[in-house]
C-alpha positions as CSV (number, residue, x, y, z in Angstrom):
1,X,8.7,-23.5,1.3
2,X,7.3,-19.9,3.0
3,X,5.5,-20.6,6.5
4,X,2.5,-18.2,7.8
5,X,0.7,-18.4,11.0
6,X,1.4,-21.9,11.1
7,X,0.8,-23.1,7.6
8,X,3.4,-24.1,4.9
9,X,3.3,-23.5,1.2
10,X,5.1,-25.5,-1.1
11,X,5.9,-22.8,-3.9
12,X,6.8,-23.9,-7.5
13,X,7.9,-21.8,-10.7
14,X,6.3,-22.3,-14.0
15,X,9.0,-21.8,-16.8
16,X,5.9,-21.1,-19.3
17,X,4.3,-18.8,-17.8
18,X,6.8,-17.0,-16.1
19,X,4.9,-17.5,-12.8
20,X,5.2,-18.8,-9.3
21,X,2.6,-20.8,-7.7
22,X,1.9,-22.6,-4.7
23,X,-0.1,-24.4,-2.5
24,X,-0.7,-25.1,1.1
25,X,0.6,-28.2,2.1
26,X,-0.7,-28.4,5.7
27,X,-4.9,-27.9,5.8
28,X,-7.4,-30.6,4.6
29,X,-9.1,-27.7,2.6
30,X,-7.3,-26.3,-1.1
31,X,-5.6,-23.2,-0.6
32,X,-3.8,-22.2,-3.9
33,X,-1.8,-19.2,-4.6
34,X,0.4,-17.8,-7.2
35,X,2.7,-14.5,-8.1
36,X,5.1,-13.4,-10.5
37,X,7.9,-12.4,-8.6
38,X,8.9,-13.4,-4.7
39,X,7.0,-10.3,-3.1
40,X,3.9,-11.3,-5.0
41,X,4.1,-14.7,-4.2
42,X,4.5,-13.9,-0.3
43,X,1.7,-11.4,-0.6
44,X,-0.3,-13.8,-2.0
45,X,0.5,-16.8,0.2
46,X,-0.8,-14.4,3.3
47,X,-3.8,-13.3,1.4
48,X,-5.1,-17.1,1.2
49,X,-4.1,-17.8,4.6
50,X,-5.7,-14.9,6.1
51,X,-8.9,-15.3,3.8
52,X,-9.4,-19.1,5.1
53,X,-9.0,-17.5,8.9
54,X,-11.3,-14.9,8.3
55,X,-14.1,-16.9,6.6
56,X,-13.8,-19.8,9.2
57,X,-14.3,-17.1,11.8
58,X,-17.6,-15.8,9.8
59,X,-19.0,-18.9,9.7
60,X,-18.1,-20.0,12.9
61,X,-16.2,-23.0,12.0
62,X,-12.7,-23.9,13.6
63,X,-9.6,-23.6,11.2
64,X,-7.9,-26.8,10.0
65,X,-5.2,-26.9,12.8
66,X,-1.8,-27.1,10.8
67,X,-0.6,-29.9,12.5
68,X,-2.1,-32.6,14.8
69,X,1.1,-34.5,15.9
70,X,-0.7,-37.6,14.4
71,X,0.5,-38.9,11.2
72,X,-0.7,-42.4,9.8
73,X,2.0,-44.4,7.8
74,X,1.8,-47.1,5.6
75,X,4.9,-49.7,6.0
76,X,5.3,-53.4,4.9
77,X,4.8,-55.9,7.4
78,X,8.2,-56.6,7.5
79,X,9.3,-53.1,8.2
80,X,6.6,-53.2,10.9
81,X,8.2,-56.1,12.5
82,X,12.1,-54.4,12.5
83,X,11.0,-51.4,13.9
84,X,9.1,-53.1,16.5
85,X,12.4,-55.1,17.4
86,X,14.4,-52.2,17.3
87,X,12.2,-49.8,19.3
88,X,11.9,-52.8,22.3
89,X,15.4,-53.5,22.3
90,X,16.0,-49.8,23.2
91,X,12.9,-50.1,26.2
92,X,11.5,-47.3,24.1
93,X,7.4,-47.4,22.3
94,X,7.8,-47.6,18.4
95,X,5.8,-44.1,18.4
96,X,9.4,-42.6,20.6
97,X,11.5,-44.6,18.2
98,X,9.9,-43.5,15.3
99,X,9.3,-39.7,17.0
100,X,13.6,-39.6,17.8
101,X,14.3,-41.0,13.9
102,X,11.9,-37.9,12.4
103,X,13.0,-35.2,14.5
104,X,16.7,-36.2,13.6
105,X,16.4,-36.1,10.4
106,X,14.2,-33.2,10.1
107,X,16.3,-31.1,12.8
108,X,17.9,-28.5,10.0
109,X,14.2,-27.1,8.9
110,X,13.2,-23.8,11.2
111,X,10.5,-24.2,13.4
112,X,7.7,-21.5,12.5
């Protein structure tokens, strides 16, 4: 993973064609880009970014924030139902339950 200005790209290597290549995990639009070697990759990564910025400024549009602190999760009912329980018998909203379980078990990534 190699963070820029807020976005992450997930980078991947490509045994047949010798290549690294990437995407941005974190906007709604594609942003793709590939290198053959780490400074390439990085160069390249930065490039995408900083094309997106640049053409939504040109054209007046807002960037795809990288992150709205809103995420949408599909659970079974039963699941549901548990972490209701749970979150209530700790006098905590399942949103704080569910917030304290993710940023424990994400805590080792860097912050960009």
């Amino acid at each position: 993973m190699v963070t820029y200005k807020g976005y992450v790209g997930r980078v991947d290597y490509d045994e047949n064609a010798r290549a690294f290549y990437g995407t941005v995990v974190n906007a709604n639009v594609l942003m793709s880009f590939r290198g053959s070697n780490v400074d390439e990759i990085e160069a390249s990564f930065h490039d995408v970014v900083d094309t997106y910025l640049e053409d939504c400024r040109q054209s007046g549009e807002d960037p795809q924030k990288p992150f709205s602190g809103k995420i949408v999760i599909r659970i079974s009912p039963d699941i549901h139902r548990r972490v209701l329980i749970k979150a209530a018998s700790r006098r905590e909203s399942m949103n704080q339950f569910i917030g304290e379980i993710l940023e424990r078990e994400t805590a080792d990534l860097d912050s960009p």
